[in-house]
ZAMARGU-4260 file (C-alpha; in steps of 0.2 Angstrom, whole numbers, plus 5000, padded with zeros to 4 digits):
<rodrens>
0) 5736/5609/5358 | 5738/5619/5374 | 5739/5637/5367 | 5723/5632/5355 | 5713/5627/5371
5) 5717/5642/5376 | 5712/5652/5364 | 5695/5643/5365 | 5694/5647/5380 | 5696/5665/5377
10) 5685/5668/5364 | 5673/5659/5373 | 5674/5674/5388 | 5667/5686/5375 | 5652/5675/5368
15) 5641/5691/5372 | 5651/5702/5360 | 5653/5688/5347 | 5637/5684/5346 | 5632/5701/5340
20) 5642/5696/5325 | 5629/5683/5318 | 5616/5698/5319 | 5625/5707/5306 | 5632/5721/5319
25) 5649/5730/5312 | 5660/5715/5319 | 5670/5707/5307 | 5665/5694/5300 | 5682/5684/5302
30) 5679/5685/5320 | 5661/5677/5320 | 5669/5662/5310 | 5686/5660/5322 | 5672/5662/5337
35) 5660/5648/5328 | 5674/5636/5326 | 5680/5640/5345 | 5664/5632/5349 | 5665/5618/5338
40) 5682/5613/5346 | 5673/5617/5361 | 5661/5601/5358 | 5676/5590/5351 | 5687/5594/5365
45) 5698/5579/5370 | 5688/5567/5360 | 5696/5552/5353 | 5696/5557/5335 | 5694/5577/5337
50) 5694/5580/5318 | 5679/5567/5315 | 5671/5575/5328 | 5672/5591/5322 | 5668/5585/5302
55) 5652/5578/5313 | 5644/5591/5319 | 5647/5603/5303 | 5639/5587/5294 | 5623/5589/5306
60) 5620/5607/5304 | 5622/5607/5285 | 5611/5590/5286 | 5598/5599/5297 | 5601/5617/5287
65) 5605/5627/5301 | 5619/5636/5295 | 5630/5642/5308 | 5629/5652/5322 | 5631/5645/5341
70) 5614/5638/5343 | 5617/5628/5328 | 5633/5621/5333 | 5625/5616/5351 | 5611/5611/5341
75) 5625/5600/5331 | 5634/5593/5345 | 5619/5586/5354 | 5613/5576/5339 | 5629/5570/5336
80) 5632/5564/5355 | 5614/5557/5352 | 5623/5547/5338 | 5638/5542/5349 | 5627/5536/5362
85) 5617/5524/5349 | 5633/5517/5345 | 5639/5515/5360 | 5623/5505/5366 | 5624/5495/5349
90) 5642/5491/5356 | 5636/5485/5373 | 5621/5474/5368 | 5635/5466/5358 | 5646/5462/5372
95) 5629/5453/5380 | 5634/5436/5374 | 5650/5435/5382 | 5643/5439/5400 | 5648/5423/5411
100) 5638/5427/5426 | 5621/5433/5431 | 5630/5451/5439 | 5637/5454/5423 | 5621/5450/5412
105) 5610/5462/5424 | 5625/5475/5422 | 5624/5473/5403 | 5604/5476/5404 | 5609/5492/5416
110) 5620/5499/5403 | 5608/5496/5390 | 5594/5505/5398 | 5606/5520/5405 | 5613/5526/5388
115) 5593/5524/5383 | 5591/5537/5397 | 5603/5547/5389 | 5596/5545/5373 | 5578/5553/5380
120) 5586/5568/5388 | 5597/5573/5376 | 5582/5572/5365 | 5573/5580/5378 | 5588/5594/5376
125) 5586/5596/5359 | 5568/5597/5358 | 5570/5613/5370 | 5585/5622/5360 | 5568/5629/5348
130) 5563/5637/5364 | 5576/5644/5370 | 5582/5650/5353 | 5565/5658/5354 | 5560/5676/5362
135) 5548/5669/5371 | 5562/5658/5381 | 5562/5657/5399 | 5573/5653/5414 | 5562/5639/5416
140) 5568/5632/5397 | 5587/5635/5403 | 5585/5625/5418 | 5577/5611/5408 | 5591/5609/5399
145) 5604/5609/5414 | 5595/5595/5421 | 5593/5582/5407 | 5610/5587/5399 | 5617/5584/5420
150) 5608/5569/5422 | 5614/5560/5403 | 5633/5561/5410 | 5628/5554/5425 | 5621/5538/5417
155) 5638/5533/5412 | 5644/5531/5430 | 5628/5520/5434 | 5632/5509/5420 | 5650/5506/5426
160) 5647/5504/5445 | 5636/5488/5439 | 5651/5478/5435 | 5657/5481/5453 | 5659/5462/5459
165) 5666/5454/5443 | 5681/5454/5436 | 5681/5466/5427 | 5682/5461/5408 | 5668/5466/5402
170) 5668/5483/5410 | 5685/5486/5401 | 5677/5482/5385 | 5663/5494/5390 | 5671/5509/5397
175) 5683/5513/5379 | 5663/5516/5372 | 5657/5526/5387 | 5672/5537/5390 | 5670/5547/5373
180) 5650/5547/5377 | 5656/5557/5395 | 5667/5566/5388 | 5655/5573/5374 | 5644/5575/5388
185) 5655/5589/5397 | 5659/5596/5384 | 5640/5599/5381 | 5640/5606/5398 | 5652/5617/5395
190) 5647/5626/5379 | 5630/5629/5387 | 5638/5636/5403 | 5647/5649/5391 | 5634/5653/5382
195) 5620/5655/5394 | 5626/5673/5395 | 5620/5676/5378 | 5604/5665/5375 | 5589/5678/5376
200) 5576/5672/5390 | 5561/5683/5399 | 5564/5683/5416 | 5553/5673/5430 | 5541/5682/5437
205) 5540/5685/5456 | 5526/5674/5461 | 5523/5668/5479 | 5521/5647/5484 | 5503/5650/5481
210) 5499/5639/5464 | 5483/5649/5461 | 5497/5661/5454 | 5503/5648/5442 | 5499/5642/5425
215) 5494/5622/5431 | 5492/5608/5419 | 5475/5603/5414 | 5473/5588/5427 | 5475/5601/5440
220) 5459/5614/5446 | 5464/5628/5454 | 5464/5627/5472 | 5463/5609/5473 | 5476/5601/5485
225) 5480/5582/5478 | 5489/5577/5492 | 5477/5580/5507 | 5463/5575/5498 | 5453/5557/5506
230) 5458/5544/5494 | 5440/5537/5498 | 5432/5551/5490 | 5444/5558/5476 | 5444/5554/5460
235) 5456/5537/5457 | 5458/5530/5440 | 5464/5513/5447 | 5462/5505/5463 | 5475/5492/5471
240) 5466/5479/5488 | 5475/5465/5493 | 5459/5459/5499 | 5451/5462/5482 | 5440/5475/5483
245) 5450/5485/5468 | 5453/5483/5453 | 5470/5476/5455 | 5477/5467/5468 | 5496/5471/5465
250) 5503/5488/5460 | 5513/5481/5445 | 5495/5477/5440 | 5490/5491/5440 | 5505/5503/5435
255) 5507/5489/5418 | 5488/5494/5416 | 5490/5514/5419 | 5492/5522/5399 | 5510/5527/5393
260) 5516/5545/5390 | 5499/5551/5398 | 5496/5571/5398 | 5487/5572/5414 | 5489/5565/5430
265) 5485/5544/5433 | 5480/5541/5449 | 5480/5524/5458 | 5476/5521/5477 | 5484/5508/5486
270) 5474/5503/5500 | 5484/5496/5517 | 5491/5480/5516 | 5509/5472/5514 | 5514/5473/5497
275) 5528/5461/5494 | 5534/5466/5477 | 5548/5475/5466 | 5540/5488/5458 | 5548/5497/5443
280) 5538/5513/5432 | 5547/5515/5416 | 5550/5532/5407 | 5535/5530/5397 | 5526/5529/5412
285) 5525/5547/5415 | 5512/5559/5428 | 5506/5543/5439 | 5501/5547/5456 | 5502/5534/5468
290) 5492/5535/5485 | 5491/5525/5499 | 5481/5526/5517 | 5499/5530/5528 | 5515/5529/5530
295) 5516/5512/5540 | 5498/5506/5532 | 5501/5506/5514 | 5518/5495/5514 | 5529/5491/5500
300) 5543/5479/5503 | 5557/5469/5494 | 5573/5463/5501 | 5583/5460/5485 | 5601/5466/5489
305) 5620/5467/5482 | 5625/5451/5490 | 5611/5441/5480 | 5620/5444/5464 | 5608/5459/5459
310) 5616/5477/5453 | 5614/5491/5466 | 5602/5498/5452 | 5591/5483/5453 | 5590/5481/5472
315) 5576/5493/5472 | 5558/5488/5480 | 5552/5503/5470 | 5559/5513/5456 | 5553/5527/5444
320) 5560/5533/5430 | 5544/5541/5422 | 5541/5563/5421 | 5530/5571/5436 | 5530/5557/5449
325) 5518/5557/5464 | 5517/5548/5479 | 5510/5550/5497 | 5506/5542/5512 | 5515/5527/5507
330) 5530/5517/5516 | 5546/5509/5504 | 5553/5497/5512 | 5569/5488/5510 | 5571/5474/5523
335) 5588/5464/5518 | 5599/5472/5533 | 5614/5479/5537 | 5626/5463/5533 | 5618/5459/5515
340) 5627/5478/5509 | 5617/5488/5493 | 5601/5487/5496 | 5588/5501/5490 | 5571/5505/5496
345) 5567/5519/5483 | 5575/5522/5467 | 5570/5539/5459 | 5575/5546/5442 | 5562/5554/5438
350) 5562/5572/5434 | 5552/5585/5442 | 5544/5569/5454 | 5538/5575/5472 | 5537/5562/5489
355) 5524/5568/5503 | 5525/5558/5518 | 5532/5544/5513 | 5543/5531/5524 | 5560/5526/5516
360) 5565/5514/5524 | 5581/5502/5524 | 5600/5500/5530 | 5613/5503/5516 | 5609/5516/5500
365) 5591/5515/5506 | 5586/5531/5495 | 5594/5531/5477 | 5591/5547/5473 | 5598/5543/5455
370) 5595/5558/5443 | 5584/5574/5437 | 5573/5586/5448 | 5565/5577/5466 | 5557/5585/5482
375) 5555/5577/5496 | 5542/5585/5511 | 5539/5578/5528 | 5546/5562/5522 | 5554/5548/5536
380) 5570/5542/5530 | 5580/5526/5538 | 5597/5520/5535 | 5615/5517/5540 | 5628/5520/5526
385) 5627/5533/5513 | 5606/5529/5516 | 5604/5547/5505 | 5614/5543/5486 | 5615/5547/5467
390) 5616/5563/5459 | 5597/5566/5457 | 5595/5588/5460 | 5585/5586/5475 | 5577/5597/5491
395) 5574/5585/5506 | 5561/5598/5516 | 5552/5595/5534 | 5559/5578/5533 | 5564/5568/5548
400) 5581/5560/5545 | 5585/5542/5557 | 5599/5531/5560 | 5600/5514/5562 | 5613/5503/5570
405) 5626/5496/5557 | 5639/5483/5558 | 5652/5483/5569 | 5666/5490/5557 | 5653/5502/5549
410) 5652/5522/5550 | 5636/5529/5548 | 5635/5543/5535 | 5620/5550/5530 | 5623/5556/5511
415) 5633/5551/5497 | 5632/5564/5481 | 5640/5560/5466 | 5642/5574/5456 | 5655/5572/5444
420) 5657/5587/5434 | 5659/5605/5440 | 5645/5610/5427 | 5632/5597/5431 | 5617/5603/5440
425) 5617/5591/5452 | 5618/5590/5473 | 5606/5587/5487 | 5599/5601/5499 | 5593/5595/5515
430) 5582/5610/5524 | 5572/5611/5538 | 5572/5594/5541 | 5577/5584/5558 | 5592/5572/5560
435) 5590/5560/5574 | 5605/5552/5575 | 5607/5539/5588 | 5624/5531/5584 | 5640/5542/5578
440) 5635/5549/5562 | 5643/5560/5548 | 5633/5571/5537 | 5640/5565/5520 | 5657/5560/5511
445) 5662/5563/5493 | 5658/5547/5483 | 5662/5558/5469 | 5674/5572/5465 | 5663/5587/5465
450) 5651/5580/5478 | 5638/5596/5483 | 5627/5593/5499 | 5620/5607/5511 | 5610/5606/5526
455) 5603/5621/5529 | 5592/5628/5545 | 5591/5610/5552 | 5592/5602/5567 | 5605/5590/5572
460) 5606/5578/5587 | 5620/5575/5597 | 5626/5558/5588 | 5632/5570/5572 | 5649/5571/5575
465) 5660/5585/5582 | 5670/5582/5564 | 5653/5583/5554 | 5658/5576/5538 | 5670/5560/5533
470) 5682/5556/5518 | 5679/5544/5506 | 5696/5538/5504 | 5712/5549/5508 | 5713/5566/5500
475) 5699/5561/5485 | 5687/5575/5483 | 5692/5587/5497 | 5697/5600/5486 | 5682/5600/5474
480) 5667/5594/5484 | 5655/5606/5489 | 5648/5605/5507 | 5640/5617/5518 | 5629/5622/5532
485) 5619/5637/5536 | 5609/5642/5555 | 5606/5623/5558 | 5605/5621/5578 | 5603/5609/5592
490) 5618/5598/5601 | 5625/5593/5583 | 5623/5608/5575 | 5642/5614/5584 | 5654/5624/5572
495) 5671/5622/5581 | 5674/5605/5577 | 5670/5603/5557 | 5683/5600/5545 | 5694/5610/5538
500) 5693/5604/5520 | 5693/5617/5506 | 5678/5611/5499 | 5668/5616/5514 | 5659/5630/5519
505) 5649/5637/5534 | 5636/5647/5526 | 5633/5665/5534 | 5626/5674/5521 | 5607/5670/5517
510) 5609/5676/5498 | 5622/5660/5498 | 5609/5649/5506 | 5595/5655/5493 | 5604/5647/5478
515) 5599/5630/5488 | 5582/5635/5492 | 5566/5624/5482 | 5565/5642/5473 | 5583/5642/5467
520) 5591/5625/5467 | 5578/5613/5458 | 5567/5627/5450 | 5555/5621/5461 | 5539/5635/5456
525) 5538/5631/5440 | 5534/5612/5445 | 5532/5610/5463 | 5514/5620/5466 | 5507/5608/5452
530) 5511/5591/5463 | 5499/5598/5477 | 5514/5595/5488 | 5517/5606/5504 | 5532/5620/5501
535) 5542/5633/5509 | 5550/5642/5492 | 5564/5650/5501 | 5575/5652/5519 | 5563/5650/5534
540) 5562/5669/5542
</rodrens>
């Protein structure tokens, strides 16, 4: 098994060459077929039942008439994962009647509506293979496909950190189904990885941050600037007034009443009050806008948190999992405290979603930062332990980063990324943004093996400590993570001190730092301009 991996691996170093061989070049032909089976071991690698899985996915493409060829077999692989995920949901709503606890019924639930996650961006994925297959494909296209195929492995992981606080039966049960669904997942990420060298795309154009330079969705005119408009005098679909001069007076009112899969952008004002409720936007949701009157005027707040019996996933005053998210001027607010553990303020898994001005605002995993493509710009963000989380693909920008005081035995870390694969495209980039750190603090630690956090021309207070970052238990992660820091500055900002893991870097070279510039890391100008959020594209001069 061993020397056959190898060979995979091999063949798969010279997928430009060999993929000259299914446009009839002078190639043998033997070696376009030992090159398409490379790939199709590729996608069954370390599977339970390698030989099913490979009798799958040459089932799909003759099902599907796509012949061979290497877009087909990706093209195969993905349905098939598609397939493996349905099953393994079918799997988990089974195990539903054995739950013996309200933990373990809410885990279940998670699970069920996390592998649907994965179901939508793998679908998501395969609806984009006809583009990039196409002439016409794009960087933009590639990118796409990165982040929903990163995001689906991460849902696993969610699903399995519900059960944290029982006993652990059911997750056993749970886990045989999920580990062949990750591992088909990876494998997904690798074949695309190899074969990005050779799918065909027209590169980006050099356009500036100005989004009169960019083709916008019909909901946006050019010029116009969303976010700063007077939501007194712009045009609101729905309006939200505790005192009832709106249309609704709570926001799950209104967001139940706002249409499904809606092309163009929803927007609902929330006027200042205290809104005391859990709000959660679904996927089909999608392009909602929420406005309010200020961060500290327009308040959302919940306290739900771990110790009640609810999932870290379903602590959340607020969570969205629906495309092209807005929100401004608006505070999230979690208010359960430091001794009640797990309690989110904001939960965000939705891709290519953007926070302006917005207050974030509670103790322990205040910010889940879950899945997919987020910017956050001159944002406030409160907490005490690992208060910045998930494995979203995220730029934090001109925010203003504050620590609160934890519990006695507690160490404050600011982020907590969970990247779990080397090939996901996941991490979190904090840049130009302000940490005011009032008690000992640590940028991050690895809740996950290949963590990846930067903060990058910053400024940090004297409170960050002289070690800068902290382990998450023992050794885990320090070989794999991925942390850096480039040009941050002020009495926290020292060099001398930091740790001398191999996974982090000082950053001196800006074409480094670029890769996690809004530009680079989330693919930010072919979405950003569109939210009429404030944004530096690249390194600050």
């Amino acid at each position: 098994m061993a020397l056959a991996n190898n060979i995979v691996l091999l063949l798969l170093l010279f997928l430009p060459a060999l993929d000259a061989l299914s446009n009839h070049t002078s190639f043998p032909q033997e070696a376009a077929d030992a090159f398409e089976e490379s790939l199709v071991h590729q996608a069954c690698f370390n599977t339970t039942s390698h030989e099913a899985c490979t009798s799958r996915i040459h089932a799909e493409c003759h099902r599907a008439g796509l012949g061979t060829g290497p877009f087909s077999i990706l093209h195969g692989a993905l349905k098939g994962t598609i397939d493996e995920v349905v099953r393994a949901i079918d799997t988990t709503l089974g195990l539903a009647a054995f739950s013996e606890s309200l933990r373990e019924e809410m885990a279940i639930h998670d699970c069920v509506e996390l592998l649907g996650y994965s179901v939508d961006e793998l679908g998501w994925s395969l609806a984009e293979m006809s583009w990039i297959e196409s002439e016409t494909s794009s960087m933009n296209h590639e990118e796409n496909l990165r982040a929903w195929l990163s995001a689906a492995l991460g849902n696993q992981d969610t699903c399995l950190e519900g059960f944290e606080g029982t006993d652990g039966r059911l997750k056993h049960y749970i886990k045989g189904s999920l580990t062949e669904v990750s591992q088909l997942l990876s494998n997904l990420l690798m074949m695309h990885k190899r074969m990005r060298s050779i799918i065909p795309h027209v590169p980006i154009k050099n356009i500036s941050d100005s989004s009169q330079n960019l083709e916008l969705p019909p909901w946006i005119e050019i010029g116009e600037e969303l976010t700063r408009a007077d939501p007194k005098t712009m045009h609101v679909d729905a309006v939200v007034a505790l005192d009832g001069s709106g249309r609704f007076r709570s926001i799950n009112e209104a967001v139940n009443q706002a249409p499904s899969q809606s092309p163009k952008r929803y927007v609902i004002y929330v006027k200042k009050g205290e809104y005391k409720e859990n709000v959660e936007l679904k996927k089909k949701k999608t392009n909602i806008m929420l406005v309010g009157d200020g961060m500290g005027q327009t308040v959302i707040t919940g306290g739900r948190n771990f110790m009640q019996g609810w999932t870290t996933f379903r602590t959340a005053t607020f969570a969205v999992s629906g495309q092209g998210f807005v929100a401004r001027d608006i505070t999230f607010r979690n208010t359960a405290g430091p001794q009640n553990h797990q309690a989110v303020a904001l939960r965000v898994g939705s891709d290519r979603s953007a926070f302006f001005r917005c207050s974030i605002e509670g103790y322990q995993d205040t910010l889940y930062a879950h899945s997919l493509r987020q910017f956050y710009r001159d944002c406030n963000i409160y907490g005490t332990i690992d208060f910045i989380f998930g494995n979203g693909l995220v730029v934090l920008q001109h925010c203003n980063i504050y620590t609160r005081k934890p519990l006695p035995y507690q160490k404050i870390t600011i982020t907590a990324q969970g990247r779990k694969d080397p090939n996901q495209k996941t991490g979190f980039s904090i840049h130009n943004s302000f940490v005011h750190a009032t008690y000992p603090t640590y940028l991050g630690r690895p809740w996950k093996p290949y963590s990846r956090t930067v903060f990058m021309q910053s400024f940090l207070s004297s409170q960050v400590q002289p070690a800068g970052w902290l382990e998450w238990a023992g050794n885990f992660g320090l070989n794999t993570l991925w942390y850096g820091e480039y040009m941050n500055y002020g009495p926290g900002a020292a060099l001398s001190g930091r740790v001398r893991w191999p996974g982090y870097h000082v950053i001196r070279d800006a074409s480094l730092a670029s890769f996690f510039t809004v530009r680079r890391f989330i693919d930010g100008l072919s979405w950003v301009p569109a939210t009429g959020v404030t944004f530096t594209a690249d390194l600050i001069r």
